[in-house]
N, CA and C atoms of all chains as a GROMACS GRO file, in nm:
protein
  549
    1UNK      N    1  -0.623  -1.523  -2.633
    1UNK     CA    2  -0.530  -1.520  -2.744
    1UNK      C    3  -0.607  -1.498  -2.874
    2UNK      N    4  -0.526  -1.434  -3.009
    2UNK     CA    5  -0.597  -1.421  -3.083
    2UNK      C    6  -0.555  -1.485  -3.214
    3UNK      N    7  -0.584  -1.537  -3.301
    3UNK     CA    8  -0.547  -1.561  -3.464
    3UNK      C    9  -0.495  -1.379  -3.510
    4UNK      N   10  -0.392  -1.430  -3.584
    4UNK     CA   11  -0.315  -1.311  -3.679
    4UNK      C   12  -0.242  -1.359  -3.814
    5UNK      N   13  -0.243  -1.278  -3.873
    5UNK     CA   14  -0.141  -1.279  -3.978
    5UNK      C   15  -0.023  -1.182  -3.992
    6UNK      N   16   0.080  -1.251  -3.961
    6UNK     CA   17   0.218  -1.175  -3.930
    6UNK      C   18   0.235  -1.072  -4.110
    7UNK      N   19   0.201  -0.917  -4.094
    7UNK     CA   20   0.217  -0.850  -4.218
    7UNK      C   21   0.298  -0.791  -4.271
    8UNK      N   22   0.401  -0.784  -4.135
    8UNK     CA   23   0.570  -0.719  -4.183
    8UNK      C   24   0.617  -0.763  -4.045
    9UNK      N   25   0.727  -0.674  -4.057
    9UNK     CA   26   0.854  -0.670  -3.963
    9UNK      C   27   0.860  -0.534  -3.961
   10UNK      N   28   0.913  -0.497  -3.833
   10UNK     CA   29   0.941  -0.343  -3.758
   10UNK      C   30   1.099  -0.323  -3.710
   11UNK      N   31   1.137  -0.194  -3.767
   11UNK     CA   32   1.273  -0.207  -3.746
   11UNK      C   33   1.306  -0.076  -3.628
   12UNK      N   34   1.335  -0.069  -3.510
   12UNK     CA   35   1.387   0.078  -3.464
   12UNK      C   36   1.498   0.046  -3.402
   13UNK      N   37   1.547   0.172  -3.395
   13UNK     CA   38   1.710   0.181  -3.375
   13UNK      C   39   1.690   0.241  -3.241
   14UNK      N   40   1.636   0.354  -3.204
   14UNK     CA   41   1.615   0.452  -3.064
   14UNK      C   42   1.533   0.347  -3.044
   15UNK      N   43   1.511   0.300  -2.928
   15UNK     CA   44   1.391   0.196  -2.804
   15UNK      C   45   1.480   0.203  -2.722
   16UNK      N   46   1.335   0.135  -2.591
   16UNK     CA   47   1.361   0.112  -2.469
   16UNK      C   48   1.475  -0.050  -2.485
   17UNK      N   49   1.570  -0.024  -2.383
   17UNK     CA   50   1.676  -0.093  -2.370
   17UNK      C   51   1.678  -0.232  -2.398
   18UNK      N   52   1.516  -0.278  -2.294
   18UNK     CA   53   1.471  -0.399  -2.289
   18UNK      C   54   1.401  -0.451  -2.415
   19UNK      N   55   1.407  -0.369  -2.545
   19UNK     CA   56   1.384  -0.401  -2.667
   19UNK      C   57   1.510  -0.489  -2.722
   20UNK      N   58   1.645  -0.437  -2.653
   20UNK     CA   59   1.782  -0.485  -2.788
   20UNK      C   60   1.752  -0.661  -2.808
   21UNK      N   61   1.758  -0.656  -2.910
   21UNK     CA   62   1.789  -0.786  -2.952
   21UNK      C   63   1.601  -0.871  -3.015
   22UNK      N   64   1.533  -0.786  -2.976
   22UNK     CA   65   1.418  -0.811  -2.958
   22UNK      C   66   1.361  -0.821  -3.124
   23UNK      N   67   1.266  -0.900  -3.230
   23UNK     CA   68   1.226  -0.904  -3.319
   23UNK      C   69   1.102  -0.888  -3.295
   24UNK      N   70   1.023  -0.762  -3.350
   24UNK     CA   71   0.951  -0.689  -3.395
   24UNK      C   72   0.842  -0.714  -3.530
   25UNK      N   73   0.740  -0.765  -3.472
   25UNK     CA   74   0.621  -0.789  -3.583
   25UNK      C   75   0.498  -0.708  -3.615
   26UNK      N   76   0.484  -0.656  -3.710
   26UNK     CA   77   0.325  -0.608  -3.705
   26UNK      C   78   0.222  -0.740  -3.783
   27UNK      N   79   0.182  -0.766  -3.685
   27UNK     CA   80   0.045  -0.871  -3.683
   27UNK      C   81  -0.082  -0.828  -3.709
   28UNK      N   82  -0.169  -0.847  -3.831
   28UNK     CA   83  -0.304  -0.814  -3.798
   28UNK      C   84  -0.419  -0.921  -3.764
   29UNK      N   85  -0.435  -0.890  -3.660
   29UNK     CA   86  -0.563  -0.988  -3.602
   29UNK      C   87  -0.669  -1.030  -3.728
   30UNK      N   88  -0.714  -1.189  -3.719
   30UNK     CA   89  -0.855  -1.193  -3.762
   30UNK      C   90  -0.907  -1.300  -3.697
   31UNK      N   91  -1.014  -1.337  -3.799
   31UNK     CA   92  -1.150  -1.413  -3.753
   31UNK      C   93  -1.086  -1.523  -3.779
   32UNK      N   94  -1.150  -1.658  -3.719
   32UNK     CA   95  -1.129  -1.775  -3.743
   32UNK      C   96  -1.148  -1.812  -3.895
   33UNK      N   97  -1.244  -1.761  -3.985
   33UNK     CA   98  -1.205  -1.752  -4.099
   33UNK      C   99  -1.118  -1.712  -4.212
   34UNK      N  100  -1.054  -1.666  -4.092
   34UNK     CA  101  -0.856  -1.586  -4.164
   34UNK      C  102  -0.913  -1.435  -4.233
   35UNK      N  103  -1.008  -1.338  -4.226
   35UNK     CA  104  -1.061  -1.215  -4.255
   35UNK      C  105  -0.996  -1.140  -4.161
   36UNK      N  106  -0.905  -1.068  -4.185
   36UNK     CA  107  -0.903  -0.875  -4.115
   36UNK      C  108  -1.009  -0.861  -4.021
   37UNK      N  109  -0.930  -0.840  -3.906
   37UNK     CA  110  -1.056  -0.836  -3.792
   37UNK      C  111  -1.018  -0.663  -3.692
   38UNK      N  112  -1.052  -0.552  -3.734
   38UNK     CA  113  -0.958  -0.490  -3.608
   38UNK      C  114  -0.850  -0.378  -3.661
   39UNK      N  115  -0.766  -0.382  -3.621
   39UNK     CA  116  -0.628  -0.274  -3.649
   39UNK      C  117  -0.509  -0.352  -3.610
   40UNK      N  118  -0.394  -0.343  -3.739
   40UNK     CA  119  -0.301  -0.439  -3.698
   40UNK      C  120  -0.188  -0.388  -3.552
   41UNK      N  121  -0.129  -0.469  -3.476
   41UNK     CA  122  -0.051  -0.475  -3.387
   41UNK      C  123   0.119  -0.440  -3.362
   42UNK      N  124   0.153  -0.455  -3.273
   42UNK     CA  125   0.323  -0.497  -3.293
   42UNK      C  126   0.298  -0.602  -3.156
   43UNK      N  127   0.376  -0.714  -3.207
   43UNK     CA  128   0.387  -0.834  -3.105
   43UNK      C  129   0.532  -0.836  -3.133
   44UNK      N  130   0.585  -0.939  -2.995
   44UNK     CA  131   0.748  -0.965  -3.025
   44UNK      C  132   0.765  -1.095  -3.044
   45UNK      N  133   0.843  -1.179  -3.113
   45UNK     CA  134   0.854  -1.296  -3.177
   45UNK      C  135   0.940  -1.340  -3.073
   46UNK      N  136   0.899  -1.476  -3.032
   46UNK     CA  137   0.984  -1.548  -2.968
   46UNK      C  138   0.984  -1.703  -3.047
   47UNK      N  139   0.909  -1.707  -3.148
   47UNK     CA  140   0.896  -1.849  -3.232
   47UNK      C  141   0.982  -1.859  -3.372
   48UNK      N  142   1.047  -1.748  -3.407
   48UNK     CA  143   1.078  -1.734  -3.529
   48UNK      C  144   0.952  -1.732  -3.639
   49UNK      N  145   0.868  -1.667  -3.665
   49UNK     CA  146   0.770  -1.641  -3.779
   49UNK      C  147   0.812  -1.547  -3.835
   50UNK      N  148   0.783  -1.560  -4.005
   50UNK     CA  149   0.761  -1.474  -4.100
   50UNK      C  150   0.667  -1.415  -4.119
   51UNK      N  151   0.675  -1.322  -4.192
   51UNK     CA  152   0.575  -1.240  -4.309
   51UNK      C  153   0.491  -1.383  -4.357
   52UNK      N  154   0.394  -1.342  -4.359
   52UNK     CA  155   0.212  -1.389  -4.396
   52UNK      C  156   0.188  -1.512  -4.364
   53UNK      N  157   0.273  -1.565  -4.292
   53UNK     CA  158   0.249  -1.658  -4.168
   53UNK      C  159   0.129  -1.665  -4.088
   54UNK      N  160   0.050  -1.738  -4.042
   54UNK     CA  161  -0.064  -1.735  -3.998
   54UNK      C  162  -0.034  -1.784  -3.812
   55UNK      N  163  -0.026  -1.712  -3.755
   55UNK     CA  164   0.055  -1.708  -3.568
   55UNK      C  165  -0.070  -1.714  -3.494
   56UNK      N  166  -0.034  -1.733  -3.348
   56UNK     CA  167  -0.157  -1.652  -3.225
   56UNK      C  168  -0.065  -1.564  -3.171
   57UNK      N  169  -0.151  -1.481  -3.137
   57UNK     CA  170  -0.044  -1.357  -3.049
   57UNK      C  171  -0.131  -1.390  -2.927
   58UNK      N  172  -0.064  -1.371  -2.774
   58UNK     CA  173  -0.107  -1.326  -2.685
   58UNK      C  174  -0.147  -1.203  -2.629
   59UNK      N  175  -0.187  -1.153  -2.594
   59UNK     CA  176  -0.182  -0.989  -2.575
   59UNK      C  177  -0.248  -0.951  -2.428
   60UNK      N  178  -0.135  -0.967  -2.310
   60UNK     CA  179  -0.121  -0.983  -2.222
   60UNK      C  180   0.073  -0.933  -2.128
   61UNK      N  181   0.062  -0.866  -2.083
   61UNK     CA  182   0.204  -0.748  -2.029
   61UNK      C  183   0.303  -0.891  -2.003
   62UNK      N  184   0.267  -0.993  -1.924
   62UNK     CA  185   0.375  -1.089  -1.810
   62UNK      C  186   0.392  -1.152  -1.950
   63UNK      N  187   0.320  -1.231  -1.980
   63UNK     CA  188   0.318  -1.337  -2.122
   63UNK      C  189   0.422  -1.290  -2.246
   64UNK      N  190   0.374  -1.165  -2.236
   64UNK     CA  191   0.491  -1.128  -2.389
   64UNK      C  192   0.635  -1.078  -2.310
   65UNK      N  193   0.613  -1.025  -2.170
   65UNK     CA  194   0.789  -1.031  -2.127
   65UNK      C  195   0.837  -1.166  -2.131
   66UNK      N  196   0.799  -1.248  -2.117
   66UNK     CA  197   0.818  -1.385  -2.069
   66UNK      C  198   0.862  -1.444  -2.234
   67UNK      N  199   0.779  -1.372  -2.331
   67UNK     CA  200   0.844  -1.453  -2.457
   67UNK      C  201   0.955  -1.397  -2.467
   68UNK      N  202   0.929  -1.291  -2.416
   68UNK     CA  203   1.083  -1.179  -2.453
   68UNK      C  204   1.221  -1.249  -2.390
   69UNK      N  205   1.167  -1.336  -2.291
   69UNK     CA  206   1.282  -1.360  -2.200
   69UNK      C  207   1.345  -1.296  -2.116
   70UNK      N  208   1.312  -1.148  -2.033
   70UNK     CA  209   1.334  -1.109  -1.946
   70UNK      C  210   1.207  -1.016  -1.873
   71UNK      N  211   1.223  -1.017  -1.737
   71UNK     CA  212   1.106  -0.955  -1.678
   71UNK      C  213   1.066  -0.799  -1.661
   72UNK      N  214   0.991  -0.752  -1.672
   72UNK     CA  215   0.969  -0.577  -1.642
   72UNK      C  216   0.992  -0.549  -1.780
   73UNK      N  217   0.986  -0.591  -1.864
   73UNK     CA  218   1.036  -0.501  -2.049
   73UNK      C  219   0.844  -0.474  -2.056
   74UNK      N  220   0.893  -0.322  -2.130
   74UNK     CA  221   0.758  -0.235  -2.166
   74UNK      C  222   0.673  -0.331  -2.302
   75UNK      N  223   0.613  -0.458  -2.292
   75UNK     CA  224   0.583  -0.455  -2.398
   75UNK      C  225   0.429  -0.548  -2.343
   76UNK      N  226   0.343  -0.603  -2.466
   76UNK     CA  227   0.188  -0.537  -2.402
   76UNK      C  228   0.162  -0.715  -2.531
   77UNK      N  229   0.212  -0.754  -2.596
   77UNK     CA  230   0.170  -0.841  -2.716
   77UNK      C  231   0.318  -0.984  -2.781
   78UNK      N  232   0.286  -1.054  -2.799
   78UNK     CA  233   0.400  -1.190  -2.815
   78UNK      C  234   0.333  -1.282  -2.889
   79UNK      N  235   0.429  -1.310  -3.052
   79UNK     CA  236   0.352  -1.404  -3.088
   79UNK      C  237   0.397  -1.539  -3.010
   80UNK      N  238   0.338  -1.646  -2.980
   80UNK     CA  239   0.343  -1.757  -2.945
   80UNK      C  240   0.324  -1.913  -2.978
   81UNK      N  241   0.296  -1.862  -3.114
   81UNK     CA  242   0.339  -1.988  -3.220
   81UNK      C  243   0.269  -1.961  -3.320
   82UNK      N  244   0.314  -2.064  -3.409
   82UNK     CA  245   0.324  -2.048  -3.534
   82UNK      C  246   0.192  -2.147  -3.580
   83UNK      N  247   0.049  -2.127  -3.624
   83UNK     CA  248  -0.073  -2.213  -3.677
   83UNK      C  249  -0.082  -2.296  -3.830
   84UNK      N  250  -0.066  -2.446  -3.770
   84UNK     CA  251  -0.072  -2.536  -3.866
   84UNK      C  252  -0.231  -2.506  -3.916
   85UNK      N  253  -0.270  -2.580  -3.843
   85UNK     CA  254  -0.487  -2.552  -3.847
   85UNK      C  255  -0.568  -2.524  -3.733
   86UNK      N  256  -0.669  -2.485  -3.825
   86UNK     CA  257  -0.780  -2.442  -3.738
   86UNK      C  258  -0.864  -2.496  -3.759
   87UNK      N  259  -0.942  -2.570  -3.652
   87UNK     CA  260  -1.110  -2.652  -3.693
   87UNK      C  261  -1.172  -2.590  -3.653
   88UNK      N  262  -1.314  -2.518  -3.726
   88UNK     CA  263  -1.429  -2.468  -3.672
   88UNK      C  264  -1.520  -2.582  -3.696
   89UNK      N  265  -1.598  -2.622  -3.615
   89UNK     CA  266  -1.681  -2.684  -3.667
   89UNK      C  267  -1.863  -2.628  -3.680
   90UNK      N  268  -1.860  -2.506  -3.638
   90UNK     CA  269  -1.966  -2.398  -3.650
   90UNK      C  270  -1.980  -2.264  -3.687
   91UNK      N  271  -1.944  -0.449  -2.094
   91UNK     CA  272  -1.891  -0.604  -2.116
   91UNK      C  273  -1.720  -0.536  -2.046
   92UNK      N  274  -1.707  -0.593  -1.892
   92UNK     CA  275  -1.568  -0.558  -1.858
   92UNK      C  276  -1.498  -0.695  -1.933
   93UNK      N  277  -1.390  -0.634  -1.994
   93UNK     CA  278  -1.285  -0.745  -2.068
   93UNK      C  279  -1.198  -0.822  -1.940
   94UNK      N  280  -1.223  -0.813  -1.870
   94UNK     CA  281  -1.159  -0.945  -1.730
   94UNK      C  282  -1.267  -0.995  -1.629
   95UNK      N  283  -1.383  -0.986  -1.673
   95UNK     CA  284  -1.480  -1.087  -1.633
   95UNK      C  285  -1.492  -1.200  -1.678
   96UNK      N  286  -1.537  -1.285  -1.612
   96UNK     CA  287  -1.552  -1.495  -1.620
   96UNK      C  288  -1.656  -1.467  -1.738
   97UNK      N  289  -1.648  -1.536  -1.806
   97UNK     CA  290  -1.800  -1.515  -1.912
   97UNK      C  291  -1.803  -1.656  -1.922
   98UNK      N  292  -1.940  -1.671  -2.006
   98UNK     CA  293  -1.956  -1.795  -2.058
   98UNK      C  294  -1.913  -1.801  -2.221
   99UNK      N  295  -1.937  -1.902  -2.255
   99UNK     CA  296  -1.879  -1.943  -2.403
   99UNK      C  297  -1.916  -2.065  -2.464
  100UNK      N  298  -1.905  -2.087  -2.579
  100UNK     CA  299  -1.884  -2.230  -2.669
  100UNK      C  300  -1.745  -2.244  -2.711
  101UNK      N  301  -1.727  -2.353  -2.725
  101UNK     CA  302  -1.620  -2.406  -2.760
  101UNK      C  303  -1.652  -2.476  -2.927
  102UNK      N  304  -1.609  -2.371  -3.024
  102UNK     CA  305  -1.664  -2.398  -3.102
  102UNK      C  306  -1.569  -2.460  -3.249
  103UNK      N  307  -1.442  -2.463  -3.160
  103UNK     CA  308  -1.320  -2.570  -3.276
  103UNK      C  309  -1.164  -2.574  -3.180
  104UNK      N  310  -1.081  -2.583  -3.254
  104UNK     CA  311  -0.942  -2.628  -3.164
  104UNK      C  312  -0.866  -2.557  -3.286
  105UNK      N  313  -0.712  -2.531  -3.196
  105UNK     CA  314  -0.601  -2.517  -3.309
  105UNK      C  315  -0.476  -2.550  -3.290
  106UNK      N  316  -0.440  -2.604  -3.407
  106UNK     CA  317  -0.314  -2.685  -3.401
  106UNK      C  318  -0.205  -2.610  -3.453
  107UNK      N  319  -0.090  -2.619  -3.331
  107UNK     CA  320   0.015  -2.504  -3.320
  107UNK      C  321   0.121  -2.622  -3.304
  108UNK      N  322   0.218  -2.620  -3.391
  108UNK     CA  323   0.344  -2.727  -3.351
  108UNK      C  324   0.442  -2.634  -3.370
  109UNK      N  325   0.490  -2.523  -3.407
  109UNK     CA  326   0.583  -2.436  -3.370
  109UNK      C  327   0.558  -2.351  -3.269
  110UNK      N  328   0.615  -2.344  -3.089
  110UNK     CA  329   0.548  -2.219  -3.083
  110UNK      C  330   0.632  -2.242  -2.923
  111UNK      N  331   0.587  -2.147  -2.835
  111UNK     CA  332   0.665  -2.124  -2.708
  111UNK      C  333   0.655  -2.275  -2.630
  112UNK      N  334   0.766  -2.284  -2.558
  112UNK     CA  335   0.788  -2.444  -2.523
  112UNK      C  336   0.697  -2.434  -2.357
  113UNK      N  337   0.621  -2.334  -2.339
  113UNK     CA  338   0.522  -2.345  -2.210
  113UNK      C  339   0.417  -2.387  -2.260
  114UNK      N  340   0.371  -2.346  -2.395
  114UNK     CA  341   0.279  -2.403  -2.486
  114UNK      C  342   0.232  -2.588  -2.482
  115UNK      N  343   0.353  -2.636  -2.478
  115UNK     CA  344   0.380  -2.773  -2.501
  115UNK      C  345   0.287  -2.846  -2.389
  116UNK      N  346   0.195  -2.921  -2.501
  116UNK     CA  347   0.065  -3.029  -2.427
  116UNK      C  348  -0.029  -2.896  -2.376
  117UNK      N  349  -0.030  -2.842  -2.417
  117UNK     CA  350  -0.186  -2.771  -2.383
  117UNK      C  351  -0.235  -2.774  -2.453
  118UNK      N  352  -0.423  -2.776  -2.464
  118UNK     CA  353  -0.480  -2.773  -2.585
  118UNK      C  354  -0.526  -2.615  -2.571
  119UNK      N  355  -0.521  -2.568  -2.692
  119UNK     CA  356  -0.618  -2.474  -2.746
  119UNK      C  357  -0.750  -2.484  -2.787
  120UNK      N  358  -0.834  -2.382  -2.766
  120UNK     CA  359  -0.976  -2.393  -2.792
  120UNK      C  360  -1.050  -2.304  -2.911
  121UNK      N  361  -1.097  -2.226  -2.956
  121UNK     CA  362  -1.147  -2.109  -3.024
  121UNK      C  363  -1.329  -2.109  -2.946
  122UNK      N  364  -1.297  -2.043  -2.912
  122UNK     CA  365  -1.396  -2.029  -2.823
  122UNK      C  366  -1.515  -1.872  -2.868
  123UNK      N  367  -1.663  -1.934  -2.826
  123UNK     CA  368  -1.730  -1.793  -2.918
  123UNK      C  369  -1.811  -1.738  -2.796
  124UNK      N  370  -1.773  -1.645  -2.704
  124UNK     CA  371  -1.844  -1.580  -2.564
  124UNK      C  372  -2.000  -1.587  -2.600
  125UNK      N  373  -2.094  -1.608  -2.505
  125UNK     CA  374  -2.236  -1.565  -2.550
  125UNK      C  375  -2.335  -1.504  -2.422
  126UNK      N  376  -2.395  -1.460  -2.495
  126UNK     CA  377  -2.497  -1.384  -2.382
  126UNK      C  378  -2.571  -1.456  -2.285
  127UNK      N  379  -2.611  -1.376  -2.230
  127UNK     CA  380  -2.673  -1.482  -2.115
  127UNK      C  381  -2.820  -1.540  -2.141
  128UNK      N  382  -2.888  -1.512  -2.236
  128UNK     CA  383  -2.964  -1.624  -2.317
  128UNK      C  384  -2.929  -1.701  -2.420
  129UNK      N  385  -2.782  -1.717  -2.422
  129UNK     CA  386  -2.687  -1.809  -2.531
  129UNK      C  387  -2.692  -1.791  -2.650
  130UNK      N  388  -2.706  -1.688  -2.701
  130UNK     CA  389  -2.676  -1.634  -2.804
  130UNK      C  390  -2.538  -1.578  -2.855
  131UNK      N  391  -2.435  -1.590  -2.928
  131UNK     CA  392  -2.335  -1.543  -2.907
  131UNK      C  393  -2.297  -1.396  -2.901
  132UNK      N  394  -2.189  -1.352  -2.869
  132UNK     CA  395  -2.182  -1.196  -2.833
  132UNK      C  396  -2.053  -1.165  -2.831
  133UNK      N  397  -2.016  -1.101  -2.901
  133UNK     CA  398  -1.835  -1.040  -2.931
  133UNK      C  399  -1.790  -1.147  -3.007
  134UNK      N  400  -1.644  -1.108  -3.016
  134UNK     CA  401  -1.514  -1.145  -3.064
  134UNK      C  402  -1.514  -1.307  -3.052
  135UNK      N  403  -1.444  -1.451  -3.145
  135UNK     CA  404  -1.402  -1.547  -3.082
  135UNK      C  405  -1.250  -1.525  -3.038
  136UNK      N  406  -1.223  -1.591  -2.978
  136UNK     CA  407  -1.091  -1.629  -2.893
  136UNK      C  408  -1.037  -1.758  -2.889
  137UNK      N  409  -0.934  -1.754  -2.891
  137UNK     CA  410  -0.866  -1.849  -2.824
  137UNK      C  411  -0.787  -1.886  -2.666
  138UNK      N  412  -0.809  -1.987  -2.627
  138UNK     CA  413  -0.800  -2.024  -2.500
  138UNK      C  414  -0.757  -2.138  -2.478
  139UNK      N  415  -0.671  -2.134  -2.353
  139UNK     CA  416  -0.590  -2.256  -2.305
  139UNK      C  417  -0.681  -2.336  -2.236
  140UNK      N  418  -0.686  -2.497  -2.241
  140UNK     CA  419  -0.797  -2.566  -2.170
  140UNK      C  420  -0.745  -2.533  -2.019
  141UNK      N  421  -0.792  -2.584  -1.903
  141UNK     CA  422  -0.749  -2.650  -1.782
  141UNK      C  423  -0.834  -2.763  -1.743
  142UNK      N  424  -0.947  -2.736  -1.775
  142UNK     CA  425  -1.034  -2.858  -1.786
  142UNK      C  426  -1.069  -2.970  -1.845
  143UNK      N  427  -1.033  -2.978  -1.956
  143UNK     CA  428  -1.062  -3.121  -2.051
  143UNK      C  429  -1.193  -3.086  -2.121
  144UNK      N  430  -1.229  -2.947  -2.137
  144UNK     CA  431  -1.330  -2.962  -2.243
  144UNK      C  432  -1.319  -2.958  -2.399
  145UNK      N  433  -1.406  -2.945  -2.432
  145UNK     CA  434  -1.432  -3.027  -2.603
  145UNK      C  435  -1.507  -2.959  -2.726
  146UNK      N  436  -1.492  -2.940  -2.812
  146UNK     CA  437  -1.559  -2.897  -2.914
  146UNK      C  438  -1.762  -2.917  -2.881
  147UNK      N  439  -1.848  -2.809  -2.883
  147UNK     CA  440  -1.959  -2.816  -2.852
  147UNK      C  441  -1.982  -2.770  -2.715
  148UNK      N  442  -1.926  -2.798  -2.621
  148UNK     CA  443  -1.974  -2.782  -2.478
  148UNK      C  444  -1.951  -2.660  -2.463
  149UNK      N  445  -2.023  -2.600  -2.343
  149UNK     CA  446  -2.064  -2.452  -2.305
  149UNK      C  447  -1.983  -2.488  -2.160
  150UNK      N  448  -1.881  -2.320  -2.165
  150UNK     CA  449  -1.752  -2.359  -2.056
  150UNK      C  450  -1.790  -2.184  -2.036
  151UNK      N  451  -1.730  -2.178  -1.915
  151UNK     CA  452  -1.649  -2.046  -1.871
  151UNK      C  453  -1.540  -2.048  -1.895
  152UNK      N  454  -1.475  -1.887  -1.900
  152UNK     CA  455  -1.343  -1.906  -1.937
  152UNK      C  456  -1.314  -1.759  -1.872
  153UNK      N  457  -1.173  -1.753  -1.835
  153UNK     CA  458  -1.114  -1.602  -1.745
  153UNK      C  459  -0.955  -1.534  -1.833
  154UNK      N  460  -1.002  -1.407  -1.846
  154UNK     CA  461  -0.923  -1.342  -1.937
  154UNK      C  462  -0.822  -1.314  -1.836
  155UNK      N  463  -0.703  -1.251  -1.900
  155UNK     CA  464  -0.571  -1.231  -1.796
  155UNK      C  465  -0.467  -1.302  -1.815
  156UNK      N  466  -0.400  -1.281  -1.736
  156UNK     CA  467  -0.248  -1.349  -1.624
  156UNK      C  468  -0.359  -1.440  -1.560
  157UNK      N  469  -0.432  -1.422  -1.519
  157UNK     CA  470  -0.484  -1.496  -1.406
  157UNK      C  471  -0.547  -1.671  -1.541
  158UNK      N  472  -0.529  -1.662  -1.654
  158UNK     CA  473  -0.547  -1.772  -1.700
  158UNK      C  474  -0.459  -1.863  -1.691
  159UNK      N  475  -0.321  -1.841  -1.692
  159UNK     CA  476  -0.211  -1.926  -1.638
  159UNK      C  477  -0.172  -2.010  -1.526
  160UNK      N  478  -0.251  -1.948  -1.394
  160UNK     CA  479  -0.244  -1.964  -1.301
  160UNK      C  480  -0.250  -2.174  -1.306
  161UNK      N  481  -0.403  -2.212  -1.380
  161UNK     CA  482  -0.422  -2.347  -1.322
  161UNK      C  483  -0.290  -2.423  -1.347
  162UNK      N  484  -0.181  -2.403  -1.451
  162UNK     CA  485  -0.094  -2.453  -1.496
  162UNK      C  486   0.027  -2.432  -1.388
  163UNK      N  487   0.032  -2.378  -1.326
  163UNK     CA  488   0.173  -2.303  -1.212
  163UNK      C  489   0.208  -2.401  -1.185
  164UNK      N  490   0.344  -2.427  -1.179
  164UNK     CA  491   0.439  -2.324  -1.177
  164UNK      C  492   0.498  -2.311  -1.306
  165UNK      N  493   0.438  -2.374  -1.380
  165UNK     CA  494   0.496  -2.382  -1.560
  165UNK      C  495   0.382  -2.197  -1.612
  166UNK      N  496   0.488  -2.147  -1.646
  166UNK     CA  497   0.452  -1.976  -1.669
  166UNK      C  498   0.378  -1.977  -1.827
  167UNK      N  499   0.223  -2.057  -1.826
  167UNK     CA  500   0.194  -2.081  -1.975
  167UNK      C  501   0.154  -1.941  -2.040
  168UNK      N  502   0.195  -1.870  -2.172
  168UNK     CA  503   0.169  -1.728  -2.205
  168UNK      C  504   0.062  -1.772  -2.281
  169UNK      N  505  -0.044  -1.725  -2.217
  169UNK     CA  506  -0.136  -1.712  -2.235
  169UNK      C  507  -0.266  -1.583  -2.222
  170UNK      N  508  -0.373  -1.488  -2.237
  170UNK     CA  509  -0.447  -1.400  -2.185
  170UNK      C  510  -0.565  -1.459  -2.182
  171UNK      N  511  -0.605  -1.615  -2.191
  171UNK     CA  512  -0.768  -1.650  -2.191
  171UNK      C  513  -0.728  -1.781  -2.190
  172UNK      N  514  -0.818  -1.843  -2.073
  172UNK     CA  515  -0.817  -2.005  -2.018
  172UNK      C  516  -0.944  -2.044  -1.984
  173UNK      N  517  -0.986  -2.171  -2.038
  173UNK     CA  518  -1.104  -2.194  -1.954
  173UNK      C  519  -1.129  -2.295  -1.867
  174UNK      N  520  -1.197  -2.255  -1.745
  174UNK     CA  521  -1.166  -2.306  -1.589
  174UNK      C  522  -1.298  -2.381  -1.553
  175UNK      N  523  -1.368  -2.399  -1.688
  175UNK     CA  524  -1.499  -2.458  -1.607
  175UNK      C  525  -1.612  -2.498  -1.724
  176UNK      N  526  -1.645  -2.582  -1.705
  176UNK     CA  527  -1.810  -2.667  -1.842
  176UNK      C  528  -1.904  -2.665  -1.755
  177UNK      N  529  -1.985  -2.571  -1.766
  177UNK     CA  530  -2.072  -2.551  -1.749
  177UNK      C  531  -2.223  -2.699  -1.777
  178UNK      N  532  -2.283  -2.689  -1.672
  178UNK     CA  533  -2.380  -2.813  -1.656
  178UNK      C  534  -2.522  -2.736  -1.734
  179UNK      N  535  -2.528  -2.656  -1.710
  179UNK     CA  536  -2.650  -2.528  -1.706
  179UNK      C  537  -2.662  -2.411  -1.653
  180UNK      N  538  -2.706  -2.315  -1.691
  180UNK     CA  539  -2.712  -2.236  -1.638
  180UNK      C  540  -2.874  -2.133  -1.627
  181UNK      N  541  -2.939  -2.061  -1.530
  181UNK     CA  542  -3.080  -2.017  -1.517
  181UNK      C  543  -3.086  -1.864  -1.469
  182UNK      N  544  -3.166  -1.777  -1.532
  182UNK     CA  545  -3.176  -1.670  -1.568
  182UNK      C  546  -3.285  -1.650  -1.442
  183UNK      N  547  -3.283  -1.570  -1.349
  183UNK     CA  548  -3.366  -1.544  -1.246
  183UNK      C  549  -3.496  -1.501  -1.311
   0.00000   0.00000   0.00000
């Protein structure tokens, strides 16, 4: 799983079926120090998060159908909650 | 570096999630930093679901995938990285 910062919302009208109803995030990954790590994402929300919200996404095919709530949907990423804190201690 | 190989790692903090998928619920998270095989670190950190009871500091394996969920079954935890093992030591031929 990775640290992200939820940076918008994604809106489409034409998708695959197993999208309807589905909320649409672009997430950009970072470092445990909260820095831009990468190229941002689309994950599907199953926690209710906002914009610049600090989430984990999973990014794993079964895991994000599973947030989706139904099985076989084309999707690849799911945020999976919403991050109070983070301790590094190194 | 295949991305679904066992690697080793540190466990190098935790994170605290109280909103979030209800498979989530009572697992700990880890942030975990992969390292080479003379323990040096190497790539990306991560986060990872325990199955073991390890701890901030200790040197664990951990397995990327679906297949990280597994120790938890039949509870479907969404997860892509778990770690399955604390390492005692390890020796370089």
């Amino acid at each position: 799983m990775q640290l992200a910062r939820v940076v918008g919302t994604v809106v489409a009208t034409k998708k695959h079926p197993k999208f309807e109803g589905a909320k649409l995030l672009l997430v950009q990954p970072t470092t445990v120090d909260d820095q831009p790590r990468g190229v941002p994402l689309l994950a599907v929300d199953s926690v209710g998060a906002g914009v610049s919200e600090r989430v984990l996404i999973v990014i794993e095919g079964r895991a994000a159908g599973e947030a989706l709530g139904r099985k076989g949907a084309p999707v690849d990423a799911a945020v999976s909650g919403i991050v109070d804190r983070v301790d590094v201690t190194e | 570096m295949c991305p679904t190989d066992m690697q080793l790692a540190k466990v190098i903090g935790d994170v605290v999630v109280t909103r979030k998928d209800e498979n989530l619920t009572g697992v700990t998270l880890l942030v975990l930093q992969p390292l080479a095989a003379d323990g040096s670190p190497i790539g990306r950190t991560l986060v990872a679901v325990d199955a073991v009871g390890a701890g901030v500091g200790e040197t664990v394996f951990f397995v990327r995938g679906k297949e990280a969920s597994f120790p938890f079954y039949p509870t479907e935890v969404p997860t892509d990285a778990g770690v399955v093992g604390i390492v005692d030591h390890w020796d370089l031929g």
